[in-house]
N, CA, C and O atoms as a Tinker XYZ file with bonds, in Angstrom:
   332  protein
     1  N      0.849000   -1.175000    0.000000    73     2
     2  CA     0.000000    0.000000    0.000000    64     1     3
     3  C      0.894000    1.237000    0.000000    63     2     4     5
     4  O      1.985000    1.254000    0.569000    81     3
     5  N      0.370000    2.291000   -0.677000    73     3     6
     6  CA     1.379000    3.627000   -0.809000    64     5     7
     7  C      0.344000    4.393000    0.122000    63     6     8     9
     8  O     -0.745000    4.073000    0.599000    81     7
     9  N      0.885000    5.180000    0.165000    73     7    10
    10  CA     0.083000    7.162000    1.192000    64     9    11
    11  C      0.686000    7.640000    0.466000    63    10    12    13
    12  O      1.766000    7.399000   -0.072000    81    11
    13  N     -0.255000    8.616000    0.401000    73    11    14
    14  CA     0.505000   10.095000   -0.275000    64    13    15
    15  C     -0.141000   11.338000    0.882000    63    14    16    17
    16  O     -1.286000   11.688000    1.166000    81    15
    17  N      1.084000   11.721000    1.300000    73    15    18
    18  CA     0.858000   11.999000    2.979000    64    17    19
    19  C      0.962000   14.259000    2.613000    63    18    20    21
    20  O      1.568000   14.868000    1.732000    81    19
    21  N      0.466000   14.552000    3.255000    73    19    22
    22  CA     0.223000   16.168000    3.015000    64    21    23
    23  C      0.682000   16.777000    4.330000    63    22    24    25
    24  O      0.626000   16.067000    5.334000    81    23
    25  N      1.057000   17.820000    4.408000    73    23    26
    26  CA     1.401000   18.822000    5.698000    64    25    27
    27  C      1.196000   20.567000    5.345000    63    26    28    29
    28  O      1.930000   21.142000    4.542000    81    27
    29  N      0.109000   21.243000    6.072000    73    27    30
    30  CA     0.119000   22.118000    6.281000    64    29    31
    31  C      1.306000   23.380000    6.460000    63    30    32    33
    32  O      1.445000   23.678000    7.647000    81    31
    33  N      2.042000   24.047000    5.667000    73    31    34
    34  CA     2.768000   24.810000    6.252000    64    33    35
    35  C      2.410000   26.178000    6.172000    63    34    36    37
    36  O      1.854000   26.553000    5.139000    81    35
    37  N      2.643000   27.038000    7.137000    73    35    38
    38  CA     2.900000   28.312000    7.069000    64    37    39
    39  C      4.441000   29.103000    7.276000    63    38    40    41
    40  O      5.417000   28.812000    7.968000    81    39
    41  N      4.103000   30.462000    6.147000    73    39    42
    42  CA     5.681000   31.080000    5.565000    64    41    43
    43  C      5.459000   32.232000    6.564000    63    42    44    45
    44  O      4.274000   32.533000    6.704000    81    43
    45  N      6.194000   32.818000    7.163000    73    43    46
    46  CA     6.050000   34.449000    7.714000    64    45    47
    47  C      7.396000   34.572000    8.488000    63    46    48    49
    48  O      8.441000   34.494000    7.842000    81    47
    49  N      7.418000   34.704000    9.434000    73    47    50
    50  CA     8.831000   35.486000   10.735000    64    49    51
    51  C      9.325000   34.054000   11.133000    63    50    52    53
    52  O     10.497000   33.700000   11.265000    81    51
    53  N      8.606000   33.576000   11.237000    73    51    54
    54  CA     8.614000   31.641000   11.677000    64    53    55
    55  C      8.039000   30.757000   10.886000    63    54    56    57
    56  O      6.814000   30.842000   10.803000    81    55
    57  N      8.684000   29.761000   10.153000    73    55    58
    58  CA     8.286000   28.368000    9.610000    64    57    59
    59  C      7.591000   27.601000   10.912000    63    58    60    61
    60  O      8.019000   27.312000   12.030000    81    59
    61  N      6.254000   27.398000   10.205000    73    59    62
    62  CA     5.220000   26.193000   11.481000    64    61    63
    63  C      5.131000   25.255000   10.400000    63    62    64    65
    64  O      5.188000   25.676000    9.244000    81    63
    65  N      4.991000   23.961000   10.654000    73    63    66
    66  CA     4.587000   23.162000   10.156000    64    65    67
    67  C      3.490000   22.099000   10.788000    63    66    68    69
    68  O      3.662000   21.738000   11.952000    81    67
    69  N      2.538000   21.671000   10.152000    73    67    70
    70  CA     1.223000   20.995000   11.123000    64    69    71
    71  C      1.683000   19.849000   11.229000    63    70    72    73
    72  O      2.774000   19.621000   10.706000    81    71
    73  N      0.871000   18.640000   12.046000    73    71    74
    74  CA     0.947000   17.452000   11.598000    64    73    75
    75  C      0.558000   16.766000   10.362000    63    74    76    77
    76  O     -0.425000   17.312000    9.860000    81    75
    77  N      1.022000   15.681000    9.645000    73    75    78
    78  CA     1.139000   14.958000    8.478000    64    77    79
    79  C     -0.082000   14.270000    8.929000    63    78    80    81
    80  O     -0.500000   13.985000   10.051000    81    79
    81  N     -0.712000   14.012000    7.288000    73    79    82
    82  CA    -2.251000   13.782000    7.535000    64    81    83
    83  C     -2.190000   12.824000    5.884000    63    82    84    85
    84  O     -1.771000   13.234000    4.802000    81    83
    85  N     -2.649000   11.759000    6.156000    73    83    86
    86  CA    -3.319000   10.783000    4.515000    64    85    87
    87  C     -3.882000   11.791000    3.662000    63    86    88    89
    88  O     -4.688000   12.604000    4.114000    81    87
    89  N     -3.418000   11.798000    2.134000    73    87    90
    90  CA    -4.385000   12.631000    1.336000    64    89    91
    91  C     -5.001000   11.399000    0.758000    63    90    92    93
    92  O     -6.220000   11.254000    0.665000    81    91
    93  N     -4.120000   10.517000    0.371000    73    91    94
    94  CA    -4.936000    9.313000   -0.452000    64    93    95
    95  C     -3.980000    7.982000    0.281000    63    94    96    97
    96  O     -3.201000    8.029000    1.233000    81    95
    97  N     -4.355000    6.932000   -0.500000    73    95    98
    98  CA    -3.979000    5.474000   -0.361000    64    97    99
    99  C     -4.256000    4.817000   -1.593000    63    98   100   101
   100  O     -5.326000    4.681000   -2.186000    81    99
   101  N     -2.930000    4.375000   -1.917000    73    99   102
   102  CA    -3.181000    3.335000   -3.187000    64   101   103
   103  C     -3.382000    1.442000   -2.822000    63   102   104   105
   104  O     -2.594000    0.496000   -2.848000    81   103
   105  N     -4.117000    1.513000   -2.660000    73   103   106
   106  CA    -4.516000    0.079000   -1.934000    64   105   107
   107  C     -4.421000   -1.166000   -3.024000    63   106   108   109
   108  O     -5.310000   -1.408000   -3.839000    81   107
   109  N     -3.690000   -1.608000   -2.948000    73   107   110
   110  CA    -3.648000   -2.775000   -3.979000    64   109   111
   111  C     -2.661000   -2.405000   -5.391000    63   110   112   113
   112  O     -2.221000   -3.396000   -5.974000    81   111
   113  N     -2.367000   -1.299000   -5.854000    73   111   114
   114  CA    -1.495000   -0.981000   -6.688000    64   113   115
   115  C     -0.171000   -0.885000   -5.927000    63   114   116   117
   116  O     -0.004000   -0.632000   -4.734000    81   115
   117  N      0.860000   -1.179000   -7.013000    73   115   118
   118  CA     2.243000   -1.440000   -6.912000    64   117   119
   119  C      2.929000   -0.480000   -7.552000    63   118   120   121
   120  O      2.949000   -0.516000   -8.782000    81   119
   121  N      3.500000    0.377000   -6.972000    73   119   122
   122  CA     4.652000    1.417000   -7.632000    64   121   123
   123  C      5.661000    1.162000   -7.037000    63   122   124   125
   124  O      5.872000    0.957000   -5.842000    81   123
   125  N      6.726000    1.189000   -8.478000    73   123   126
   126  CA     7.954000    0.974000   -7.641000    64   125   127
   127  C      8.887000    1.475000   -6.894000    63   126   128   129
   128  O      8.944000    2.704000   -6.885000    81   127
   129  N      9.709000    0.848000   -6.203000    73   127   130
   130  CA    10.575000    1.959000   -4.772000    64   129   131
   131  C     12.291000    1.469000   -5.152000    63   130   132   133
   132  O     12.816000    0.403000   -5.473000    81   131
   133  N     12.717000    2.674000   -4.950000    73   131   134
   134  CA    14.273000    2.436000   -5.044000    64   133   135
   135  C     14.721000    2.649000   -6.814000    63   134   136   137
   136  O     15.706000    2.109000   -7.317000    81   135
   137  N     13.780000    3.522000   -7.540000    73   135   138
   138  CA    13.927000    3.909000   -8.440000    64   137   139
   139  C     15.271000    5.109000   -8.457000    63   138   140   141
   140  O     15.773000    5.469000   -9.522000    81   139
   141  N     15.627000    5.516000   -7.417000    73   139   142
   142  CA    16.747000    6.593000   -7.684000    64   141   143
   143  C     16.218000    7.710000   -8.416000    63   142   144   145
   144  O     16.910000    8.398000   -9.166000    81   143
   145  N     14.741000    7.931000   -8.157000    73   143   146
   146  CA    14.144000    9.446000   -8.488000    64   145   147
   147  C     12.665000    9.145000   -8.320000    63   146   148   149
   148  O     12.169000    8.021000   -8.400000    81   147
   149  N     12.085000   10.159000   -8.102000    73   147   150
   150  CA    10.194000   10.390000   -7.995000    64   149   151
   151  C      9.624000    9.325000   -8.698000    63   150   152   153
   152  O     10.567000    8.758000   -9.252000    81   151
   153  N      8.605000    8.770000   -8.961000    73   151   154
   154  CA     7.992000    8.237000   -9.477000    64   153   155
   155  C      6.536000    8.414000   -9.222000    63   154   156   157
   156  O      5.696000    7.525000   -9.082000    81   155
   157  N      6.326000   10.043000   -9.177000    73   155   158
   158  CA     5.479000   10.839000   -9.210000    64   157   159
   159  C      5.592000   12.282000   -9.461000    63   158   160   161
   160  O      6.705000   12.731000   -9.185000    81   159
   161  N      4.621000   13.244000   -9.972000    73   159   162
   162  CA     4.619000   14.462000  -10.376000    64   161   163
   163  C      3.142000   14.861000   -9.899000    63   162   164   165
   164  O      2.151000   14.166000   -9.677000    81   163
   165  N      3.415000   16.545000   -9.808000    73   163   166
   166  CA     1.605000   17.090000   -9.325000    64   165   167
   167  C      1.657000   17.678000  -10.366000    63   166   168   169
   168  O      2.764000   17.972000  -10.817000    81   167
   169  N      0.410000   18.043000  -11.098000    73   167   170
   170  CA     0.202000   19.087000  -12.317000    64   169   171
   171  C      0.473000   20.245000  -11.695000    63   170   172   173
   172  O      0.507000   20.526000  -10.497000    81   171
   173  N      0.748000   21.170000  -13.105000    73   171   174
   174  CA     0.755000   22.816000  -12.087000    64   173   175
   175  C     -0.723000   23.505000  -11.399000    63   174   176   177
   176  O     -0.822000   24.641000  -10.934000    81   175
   177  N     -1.274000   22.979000  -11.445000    73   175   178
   178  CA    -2.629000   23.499000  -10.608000    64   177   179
   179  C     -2.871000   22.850000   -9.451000    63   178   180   181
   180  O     -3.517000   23.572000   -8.693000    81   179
   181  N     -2.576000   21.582000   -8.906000    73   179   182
   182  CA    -2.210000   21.341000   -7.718000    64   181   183
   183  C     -3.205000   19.623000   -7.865000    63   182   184   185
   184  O     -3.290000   18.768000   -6.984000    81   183
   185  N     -3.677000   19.594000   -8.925000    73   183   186
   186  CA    -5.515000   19.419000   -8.761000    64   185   187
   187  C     -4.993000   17.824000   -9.177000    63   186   188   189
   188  O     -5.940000   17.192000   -8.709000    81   187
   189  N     -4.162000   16.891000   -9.708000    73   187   190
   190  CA    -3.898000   15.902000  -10.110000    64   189   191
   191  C     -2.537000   15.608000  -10.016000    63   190   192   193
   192  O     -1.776000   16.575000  -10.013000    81   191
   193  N     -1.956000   14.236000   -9.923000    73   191   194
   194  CA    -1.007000   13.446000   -9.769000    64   193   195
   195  C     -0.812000   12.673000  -10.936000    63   194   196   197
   196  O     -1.785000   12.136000  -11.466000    81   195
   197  N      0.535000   12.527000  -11.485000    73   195   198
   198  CA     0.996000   11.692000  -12.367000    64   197   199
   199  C      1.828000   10.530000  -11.941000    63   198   200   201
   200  O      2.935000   10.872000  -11.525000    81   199
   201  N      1.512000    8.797000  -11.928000    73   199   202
   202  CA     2.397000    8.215000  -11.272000    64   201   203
   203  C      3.022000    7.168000  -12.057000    63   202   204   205
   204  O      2.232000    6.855000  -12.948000    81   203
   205  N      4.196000    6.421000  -12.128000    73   203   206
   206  CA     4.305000    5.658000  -12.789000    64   205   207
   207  C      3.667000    4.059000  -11.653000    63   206   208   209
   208  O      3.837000    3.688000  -10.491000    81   207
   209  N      3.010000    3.627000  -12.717000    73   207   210
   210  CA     2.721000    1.915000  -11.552000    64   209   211
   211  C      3.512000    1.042000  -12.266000    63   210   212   213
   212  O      4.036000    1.041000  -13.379000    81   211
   213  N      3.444000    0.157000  -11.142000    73   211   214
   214  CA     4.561000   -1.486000  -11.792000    64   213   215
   215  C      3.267000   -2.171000  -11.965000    63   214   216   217
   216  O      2.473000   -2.452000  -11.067000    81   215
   217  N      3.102000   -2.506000  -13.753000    73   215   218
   218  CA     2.180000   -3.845000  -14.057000    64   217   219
   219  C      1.967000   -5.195000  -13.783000    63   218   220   221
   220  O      0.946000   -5.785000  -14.139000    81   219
   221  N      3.163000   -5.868000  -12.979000    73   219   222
   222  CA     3.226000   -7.329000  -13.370000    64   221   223
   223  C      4.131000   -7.207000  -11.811000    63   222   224   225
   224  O      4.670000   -6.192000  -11.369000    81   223
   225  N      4.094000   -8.394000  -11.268000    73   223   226
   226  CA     3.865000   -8.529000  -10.069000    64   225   227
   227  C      5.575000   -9.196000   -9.845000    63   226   228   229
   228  O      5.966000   -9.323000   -8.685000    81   227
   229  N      6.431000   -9.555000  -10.899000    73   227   230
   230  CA     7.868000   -9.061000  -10.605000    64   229   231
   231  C      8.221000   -8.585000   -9.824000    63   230   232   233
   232  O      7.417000   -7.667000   -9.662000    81   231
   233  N      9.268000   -8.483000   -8.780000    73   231   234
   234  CA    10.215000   -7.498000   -8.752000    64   233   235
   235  C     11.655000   -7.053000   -9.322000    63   234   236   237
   236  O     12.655000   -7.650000   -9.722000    81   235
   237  N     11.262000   -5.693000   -9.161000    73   235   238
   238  CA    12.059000   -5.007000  -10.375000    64   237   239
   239  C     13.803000   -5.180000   -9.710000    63   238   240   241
   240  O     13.956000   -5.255000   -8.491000    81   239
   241  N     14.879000   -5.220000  -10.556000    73   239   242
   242  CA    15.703000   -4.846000   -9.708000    64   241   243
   243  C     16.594000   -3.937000   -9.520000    63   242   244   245
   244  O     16.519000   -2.941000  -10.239000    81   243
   245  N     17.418000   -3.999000   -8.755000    73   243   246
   246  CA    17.519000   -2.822000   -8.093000    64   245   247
   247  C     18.221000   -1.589000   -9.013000    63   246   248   249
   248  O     18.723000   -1.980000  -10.067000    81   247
   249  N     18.297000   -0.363000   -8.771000    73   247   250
   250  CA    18.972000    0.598000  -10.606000    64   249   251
   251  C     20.733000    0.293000   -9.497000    63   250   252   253
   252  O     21.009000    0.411000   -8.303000    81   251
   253  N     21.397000   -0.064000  -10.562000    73   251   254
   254  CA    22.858000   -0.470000  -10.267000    64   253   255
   255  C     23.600000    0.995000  -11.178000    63   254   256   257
   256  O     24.681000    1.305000  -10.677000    81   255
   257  N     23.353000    1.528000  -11.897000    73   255   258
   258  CA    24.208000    2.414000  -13.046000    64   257   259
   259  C     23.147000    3.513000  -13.333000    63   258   260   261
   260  O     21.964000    3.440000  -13.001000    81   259
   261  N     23.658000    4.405000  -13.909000    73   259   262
   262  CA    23.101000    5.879000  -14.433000    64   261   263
   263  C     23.889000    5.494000  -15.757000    63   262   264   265
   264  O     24.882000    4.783000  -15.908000    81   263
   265  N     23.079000    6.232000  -16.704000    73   263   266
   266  CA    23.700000    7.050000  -18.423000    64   265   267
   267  C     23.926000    8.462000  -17.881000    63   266   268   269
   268  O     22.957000    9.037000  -17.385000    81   267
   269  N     24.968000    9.000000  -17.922000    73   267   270
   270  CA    24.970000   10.464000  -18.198000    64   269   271
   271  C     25.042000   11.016000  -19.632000    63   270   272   273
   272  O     25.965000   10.524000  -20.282000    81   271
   273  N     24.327000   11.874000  -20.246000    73   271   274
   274  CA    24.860000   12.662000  -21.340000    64   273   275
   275  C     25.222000   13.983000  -21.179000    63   274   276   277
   276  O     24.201000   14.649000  -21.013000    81   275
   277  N     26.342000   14.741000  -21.152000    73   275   278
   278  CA    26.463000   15.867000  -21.186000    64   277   279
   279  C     26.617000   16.076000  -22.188000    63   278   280   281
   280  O     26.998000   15.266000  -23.032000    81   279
   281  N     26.228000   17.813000  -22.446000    73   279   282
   282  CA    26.144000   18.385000  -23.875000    64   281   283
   283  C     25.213000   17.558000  -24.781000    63   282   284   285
   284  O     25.593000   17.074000  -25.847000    81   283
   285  N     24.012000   17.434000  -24.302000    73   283   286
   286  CA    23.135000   16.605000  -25.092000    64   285   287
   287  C     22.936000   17.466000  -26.300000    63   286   288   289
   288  O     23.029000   16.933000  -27.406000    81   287
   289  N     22.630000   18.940000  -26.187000    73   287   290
   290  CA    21.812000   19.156000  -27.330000    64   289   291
   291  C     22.930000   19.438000  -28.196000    63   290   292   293
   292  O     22.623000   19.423000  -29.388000    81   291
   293  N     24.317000   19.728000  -27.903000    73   291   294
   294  CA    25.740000   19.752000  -29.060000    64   293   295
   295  C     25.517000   18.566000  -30.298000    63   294   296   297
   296  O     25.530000   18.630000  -31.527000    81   295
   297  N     25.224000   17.018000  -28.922000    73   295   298
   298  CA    25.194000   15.506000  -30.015000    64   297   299
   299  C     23.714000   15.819000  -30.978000    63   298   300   301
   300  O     23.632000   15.808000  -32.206000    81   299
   301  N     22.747000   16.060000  -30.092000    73   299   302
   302  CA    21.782000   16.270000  -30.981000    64   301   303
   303  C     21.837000   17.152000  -32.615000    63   302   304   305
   304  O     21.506000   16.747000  -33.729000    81   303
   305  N     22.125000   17.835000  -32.388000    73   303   306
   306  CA    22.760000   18.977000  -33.401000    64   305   307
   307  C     23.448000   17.840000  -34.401000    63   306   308   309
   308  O     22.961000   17.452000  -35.463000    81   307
   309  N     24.634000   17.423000  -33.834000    73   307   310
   310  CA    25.442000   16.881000  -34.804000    64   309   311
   311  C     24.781000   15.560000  -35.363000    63   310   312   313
   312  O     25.202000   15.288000  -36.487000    81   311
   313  N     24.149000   14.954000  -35.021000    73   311   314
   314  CA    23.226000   13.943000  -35.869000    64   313   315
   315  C     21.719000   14.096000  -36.122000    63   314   316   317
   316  O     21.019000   13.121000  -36.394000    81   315
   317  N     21.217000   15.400000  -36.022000    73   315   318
   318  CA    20.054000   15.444000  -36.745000    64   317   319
   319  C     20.418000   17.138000  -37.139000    63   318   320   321
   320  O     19.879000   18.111000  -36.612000    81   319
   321  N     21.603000   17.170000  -38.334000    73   319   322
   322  CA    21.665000   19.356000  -38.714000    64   321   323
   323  C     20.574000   19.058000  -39.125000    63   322   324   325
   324  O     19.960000   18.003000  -39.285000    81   323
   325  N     20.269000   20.729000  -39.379000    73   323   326
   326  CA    19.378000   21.466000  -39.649000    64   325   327
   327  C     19.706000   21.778000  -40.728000    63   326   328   329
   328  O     20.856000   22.193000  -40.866000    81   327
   329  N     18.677000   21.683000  -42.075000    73   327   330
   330  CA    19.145000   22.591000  -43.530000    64   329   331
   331  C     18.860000   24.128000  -43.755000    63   330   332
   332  O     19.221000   24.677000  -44.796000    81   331
């Protein structure tokens, strides 16, 4: 089971923060953990969640390596010019 857990804060002379409270529960869906980044997003209006779920009841394993590309858009350039 996941939570997707919420907290009240207020900004002014002093940071307060409330207690942590359930916004939802994914009960029976499987998202995966130990992805080495979010595997969620909020829209910019606040109003919806984007998540990735795990389909198939596998487990995934664990991320061992990163790709880095630096200067992506230089390579890009050089194998797709522009006329």
């Amino acid at each position: 089971m996941m939570r997707m857990m919420v907290v009240d804060v207020r900004l002014g002379e002093a940071f307060t923060a409330g207690r942590p409270r359930v916004l939802w529960e994914a009960k029976g869906a499987r998202y995966p953990g130990g992805t080495g980044g979010r595997i969620y997003d909020v829209a910019p209006d606040g109003q919806r969640f984007l998540m990735i779920q795990q389909r198939d009841s596998t487990p995934q394993p664990p991320l061992t390596h990163i790709v880095l590309v630096q200067n992506w858009l230089d390579e890009l350039r050089r194998l797709v010019p522009r006329n």
